[in-house]
N, C-alpha and C positions, 0 to 999 in steps of 0.2 A: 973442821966441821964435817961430818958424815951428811951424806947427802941421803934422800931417798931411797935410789939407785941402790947405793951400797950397806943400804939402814939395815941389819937384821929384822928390824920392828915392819919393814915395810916388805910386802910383794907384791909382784908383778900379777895384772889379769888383764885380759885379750878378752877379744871377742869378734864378731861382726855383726854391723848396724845397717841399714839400710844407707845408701852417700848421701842424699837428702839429709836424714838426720843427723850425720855425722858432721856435715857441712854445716847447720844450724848451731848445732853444739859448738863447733869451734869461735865460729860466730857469736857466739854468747859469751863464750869463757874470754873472748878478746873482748869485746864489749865492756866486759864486766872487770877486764885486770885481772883474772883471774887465770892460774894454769888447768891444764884438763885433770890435771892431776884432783887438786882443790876442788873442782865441781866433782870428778867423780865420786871422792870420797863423801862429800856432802850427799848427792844422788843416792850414792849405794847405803851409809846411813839412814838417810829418808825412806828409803823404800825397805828397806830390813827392818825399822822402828815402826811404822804402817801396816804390813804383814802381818806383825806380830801383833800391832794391837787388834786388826782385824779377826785373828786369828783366833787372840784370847777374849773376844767377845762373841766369837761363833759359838766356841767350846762350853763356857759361859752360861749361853742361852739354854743350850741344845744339854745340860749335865745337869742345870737344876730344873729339868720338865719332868723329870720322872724320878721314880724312888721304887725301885723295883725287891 
């Protein structure tokens, strides 16, 4: 079994958070049974699907107002 780690399918992303946050976060993903990995992916989904719908309702509004 291929792990994560060594998945082609998977990579690695970093960052830094404020400790407070990051200490919450851990707290929740143990809470919940869940690894950080799993919430990340979930988080980073959610927030890229969000974006986008915001995104394509900006675009949306602001394309059918005028007809030049």
């Amino acid at each position: 079994m291929v792990t994560k780690h060594k998945s082609p399918d998977y990579s690695q992303v970093t960052g830094h958070i404020p400790k407070d946050l990051a200490r919450k976060f851990r707290v929740y993903c143990a809470d919940q049974d869940i690894t950080i990995s799993e919430a990340l992916e979930i988080a980073v989904g959610e927030f890229l699907e969000a974006r986008s719908s915001s995104d394509s309702s900006s675009n949306s509004s602001t394309d059918s107002g005028t007809d030049s």
